[in-house]
GUBALUM-565093 format. One line per 2 residues: for each residue x, y, z of C-alpha. Coordinates in steps of 0.001 Angstrom, whole numbers, plus 524288, in hexadecimal, padded with zeros to 5 digits. Example, Ala and Ser with C-alpha at 12.3 -4.5 7.8 and 13.67 -1.06 7.14 Angstrom:
// residues 2
8300C,7EE6C,81E78 | 83566,7FBDC,81BE4
This chain:
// residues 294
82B0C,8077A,84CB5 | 81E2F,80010,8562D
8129C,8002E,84FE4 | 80E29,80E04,85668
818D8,815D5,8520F | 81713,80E76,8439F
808A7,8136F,8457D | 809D5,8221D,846DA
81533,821D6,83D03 | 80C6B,81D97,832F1
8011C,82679,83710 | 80917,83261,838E0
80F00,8306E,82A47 | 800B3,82DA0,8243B
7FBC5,8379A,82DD2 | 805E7,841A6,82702
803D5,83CAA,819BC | 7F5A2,841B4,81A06
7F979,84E56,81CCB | 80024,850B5,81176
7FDD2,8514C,8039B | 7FE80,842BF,7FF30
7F619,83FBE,7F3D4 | 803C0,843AD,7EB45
807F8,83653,7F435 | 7FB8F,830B4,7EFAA
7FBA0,832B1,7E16B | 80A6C,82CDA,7E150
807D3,822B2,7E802 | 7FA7B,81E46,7DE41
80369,820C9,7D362 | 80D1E,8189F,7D785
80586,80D52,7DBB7 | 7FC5E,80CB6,7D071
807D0,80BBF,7C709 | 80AC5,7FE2A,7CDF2
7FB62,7FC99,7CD8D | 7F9A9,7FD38,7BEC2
80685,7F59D,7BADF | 7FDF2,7EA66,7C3B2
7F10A,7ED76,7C613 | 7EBE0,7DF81,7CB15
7F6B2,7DDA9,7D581 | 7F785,7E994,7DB22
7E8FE,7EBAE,7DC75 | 7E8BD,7DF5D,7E382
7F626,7E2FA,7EB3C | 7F06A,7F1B1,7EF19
7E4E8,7EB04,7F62B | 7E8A5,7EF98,803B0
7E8BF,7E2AF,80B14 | 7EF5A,7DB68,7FE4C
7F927,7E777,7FF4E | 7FCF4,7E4D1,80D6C
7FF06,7D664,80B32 | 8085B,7DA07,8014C
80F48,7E4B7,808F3 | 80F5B,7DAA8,81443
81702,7CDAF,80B00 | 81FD2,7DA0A,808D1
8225A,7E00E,815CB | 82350,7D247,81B34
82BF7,7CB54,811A2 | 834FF,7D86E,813B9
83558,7D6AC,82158 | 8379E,7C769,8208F
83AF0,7C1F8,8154D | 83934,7B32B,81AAC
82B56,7B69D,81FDE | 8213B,7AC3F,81B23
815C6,7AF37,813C5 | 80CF3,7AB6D,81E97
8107F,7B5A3,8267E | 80D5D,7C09B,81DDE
800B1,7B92C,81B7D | 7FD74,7B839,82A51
80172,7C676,82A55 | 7F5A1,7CB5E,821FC
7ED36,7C369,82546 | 7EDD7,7C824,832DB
7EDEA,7D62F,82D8F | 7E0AD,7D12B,825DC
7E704,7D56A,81919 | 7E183,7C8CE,811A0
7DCBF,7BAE5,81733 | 7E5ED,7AF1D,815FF
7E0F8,7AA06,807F0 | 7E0AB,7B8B7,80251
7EE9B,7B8D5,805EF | 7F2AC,7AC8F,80037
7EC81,7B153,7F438 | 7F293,7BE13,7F48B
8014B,7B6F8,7F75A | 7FF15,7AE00,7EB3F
7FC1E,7BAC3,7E316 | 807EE,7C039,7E7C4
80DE4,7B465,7E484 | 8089D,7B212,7D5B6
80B5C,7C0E1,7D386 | 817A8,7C024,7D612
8192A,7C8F7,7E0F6 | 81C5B,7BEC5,7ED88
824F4,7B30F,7EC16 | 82114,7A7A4,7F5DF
829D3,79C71,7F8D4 | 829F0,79313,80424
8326B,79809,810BA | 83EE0,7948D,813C6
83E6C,79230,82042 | 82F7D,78B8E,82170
82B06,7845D,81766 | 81CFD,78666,81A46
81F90,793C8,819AC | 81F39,79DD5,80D61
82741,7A9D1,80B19 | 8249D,7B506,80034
82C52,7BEC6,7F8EC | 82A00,7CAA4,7F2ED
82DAF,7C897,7E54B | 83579,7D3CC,7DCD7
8279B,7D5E3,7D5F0 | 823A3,7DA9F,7E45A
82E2E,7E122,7E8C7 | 82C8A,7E988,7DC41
81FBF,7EBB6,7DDF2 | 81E90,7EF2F,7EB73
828DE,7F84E,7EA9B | 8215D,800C0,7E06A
815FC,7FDF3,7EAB7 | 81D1E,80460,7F61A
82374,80EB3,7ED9A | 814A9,8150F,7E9C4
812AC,817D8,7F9C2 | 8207C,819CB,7FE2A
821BE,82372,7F18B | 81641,82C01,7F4E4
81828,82B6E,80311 | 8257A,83220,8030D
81DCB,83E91,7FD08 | 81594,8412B,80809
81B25,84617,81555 | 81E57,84397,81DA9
82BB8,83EC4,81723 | 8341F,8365F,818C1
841F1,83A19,81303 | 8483F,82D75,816E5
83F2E,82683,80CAE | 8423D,82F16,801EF
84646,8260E,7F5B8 | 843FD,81958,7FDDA
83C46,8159C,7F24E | 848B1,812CD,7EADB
84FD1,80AD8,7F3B1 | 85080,7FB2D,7F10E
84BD9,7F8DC,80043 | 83E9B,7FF7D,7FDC8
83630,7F3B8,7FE62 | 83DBE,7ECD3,8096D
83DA2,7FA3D,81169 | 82CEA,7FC70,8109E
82973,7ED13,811EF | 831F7,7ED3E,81E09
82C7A,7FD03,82234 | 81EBB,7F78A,81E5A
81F13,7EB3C,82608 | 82086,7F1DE,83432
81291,7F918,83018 | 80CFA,7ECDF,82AAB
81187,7E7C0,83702 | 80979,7F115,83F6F
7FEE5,7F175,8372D | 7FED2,8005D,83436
7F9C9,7FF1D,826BE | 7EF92,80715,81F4D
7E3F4,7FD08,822E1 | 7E6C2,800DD,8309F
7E895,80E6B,83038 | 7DF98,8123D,82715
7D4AD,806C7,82774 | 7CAB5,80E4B,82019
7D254,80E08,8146A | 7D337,7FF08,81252
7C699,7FD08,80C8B | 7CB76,80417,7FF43
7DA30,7FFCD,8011C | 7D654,7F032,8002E
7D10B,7F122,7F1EC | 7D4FA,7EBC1,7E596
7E204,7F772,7E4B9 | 7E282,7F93B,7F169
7E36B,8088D,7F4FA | 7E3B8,80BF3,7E4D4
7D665,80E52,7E292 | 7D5FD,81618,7EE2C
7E2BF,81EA7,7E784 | 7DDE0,81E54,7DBBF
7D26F,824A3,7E059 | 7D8F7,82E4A,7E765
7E2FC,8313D,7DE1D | 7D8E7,83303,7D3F8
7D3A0,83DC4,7DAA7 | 7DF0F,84359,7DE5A
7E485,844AE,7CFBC | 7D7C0,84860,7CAA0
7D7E5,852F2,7D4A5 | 7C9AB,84EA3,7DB63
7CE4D,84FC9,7E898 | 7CC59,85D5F,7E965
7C0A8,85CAF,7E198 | 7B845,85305,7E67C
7BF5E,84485,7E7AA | 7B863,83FC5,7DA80
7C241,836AD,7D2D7 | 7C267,82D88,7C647
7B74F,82457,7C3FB | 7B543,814C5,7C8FD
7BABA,8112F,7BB6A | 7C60F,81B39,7B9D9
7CCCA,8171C,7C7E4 | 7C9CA,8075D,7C5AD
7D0F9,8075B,7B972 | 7DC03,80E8D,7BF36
7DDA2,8054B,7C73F | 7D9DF,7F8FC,7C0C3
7CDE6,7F533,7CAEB | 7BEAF,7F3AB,7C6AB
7B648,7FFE0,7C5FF | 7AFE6,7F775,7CFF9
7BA64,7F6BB,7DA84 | 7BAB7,80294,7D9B3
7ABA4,80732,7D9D6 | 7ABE0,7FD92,7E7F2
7B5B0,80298,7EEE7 | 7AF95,810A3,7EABD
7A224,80D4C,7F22F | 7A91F,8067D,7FCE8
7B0AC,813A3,7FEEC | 7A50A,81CB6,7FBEB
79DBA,8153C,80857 | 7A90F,81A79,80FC9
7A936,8275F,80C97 | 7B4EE,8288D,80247
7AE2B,8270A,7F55D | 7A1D8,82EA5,7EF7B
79F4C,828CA,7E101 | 79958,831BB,7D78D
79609,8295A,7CA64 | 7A2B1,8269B,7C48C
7AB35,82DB9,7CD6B | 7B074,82BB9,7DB68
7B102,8358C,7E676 | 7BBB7,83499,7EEFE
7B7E3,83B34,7FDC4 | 7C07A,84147,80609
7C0AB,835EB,80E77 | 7C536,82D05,804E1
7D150,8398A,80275 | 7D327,83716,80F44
7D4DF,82A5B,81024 | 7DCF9,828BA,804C2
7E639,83434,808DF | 7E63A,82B1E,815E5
7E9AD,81CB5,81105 | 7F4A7,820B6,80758
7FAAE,82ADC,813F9 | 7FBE2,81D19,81B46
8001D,815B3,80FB5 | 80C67,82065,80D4B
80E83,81FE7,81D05 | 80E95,811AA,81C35
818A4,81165,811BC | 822AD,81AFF,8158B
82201,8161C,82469 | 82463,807DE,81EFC
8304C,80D6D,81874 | 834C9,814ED,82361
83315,80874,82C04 | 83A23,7FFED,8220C
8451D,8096B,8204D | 8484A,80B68,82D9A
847DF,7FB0D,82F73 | 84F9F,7FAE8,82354
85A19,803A5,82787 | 859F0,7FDFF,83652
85F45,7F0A1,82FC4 | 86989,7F959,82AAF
86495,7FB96,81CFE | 864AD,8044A,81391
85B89,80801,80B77 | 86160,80C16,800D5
85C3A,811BD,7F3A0 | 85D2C,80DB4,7E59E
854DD,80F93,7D953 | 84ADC,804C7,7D66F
């Protein structure tokens, strides 16, 4: 599939997405990400940063789709892509590294070379990642019955890093097709505060009734981040248009409904076209991808 045709696949699925009822999609997919979240809040509200995020997702889709490729070039990858600068990502690797979630060794073949691994730590944890979009996507038309129970199978990982790696490749990601929203999605958690916002108001059944949700301190403890963080990304938003604070509370705007709706519509496209692209590479190679219970 050329870039073009990759394009209007994902649009047309997000496009779709958003004209159905998806917040059910939404809820799931908060609930399943948060329980991850609170079992470790530190990592994964470093990880959910959105450029952090797509360094991981690239070590992934990369290692998947070489397993000899050297460090470096996943490096020189997001740098170009502006992800993080060279020390930030030398940082980030040795993090991975003391964390126990990348094993680096020198490379066989060049010496002056390094290659990585994701460890089993990873490969757990990533699944459980992919599983809280792939999960919630599959409820929202329009469907995809040749995905139906793909979240059992053993090949799951290996089948989205290698899907996910021909749109990381073209560069079809939510920072490009939905720029606006980067400013909240590169916080400490990443797109959570903007969820938990969301589904705050959703379960508490403000949507219809004006958008107000839990207070500063209610929604930073959820989510283990200062009432501060919080309070300045609220006034950064509420310049934009998407945020109206009254005292304690926060008004959502139909903007910020919007937008929301918007970003997790590409982030569900996104998924189930990287498994539809993996699946059909998969089973081109003359695979199967068989199911089994985890």
């Amino acid at each position: 599939m050329n870039i073009t045709d990759l394009l209007e696949r994902l649009k047309e699925t997000s496009f779709e997405m958003t004209q159905v009822y998806i917040d059910e999609a939404i809820l799931l997919h908060f609930d399943l990400i948060m329980k991850s979240y609170r079992e470790k809040p530190f990592f994964y509200k470093n990880l959910l940063k959105y450029d952090r995020f797509m360094v991981a997702l690239s070590l992934l889709s990369f290692s998947y789709k070489d397993e000899k490729v050297p460090l470096s070039t996943v490096k020189a990858f997001c740098q170009r892509r502006g992800y993080m600068s060279r020390n930030s990502l030398d940082t980030y690797f040795s993090f991975l590294v003391l964390s126990g979630y990348m094993d680096v060794q020198l490379h066989v073949q060049d010496g002056r070379q390094r290659s990585f691994q994701p460890t089993d730590k990873t490969l757990y944890d990533a699944t459980q990642l992919i599983k809280s979009y792939l999960l919630p996507a599959q409820m929202i038309s329009p469907y995809n019955s040749s995905l139906s129970g793909l979240e059992r199978s053993a090949n799951l990982l290996r089948v989205f890093a290698r899907g996910f790696a021909k749109i990381l490749e073209s560069d079809l990601l939510l920072d490009k097709m939905l720029p606006e929203a980067k400013w909240i999605l590169n916080r400490d958690g990443g797109h959570l505060p903007m969820l938990a916002l969301y589904t705050d108001a959703l379960r508490n059944g403000s949507l219809e009734t004006g958008y107000n949700v839990s207070s500063y301190v209610q929604i930073s403890s959820n989510l283990g981040v200062s009432k501060t963080h919080m309070q300045r990304m609220i006034k950064e938003g509420e310049l934009q248009g998407y945020f109206k604070c009254n005292k304690r509370l926060i008004e959502l705007s139909p903007a910020f409904v919007e937008l929301m709706r918007r970003a997790m519509s590409i982030c569900f496209s996104v998924s189930r076209v990287s498994m539809e692209l993996g699946v059909a590479e998969y089973e081109d190679e003359g695979n199967s991808v068989y199911i089994c219970s985890f």
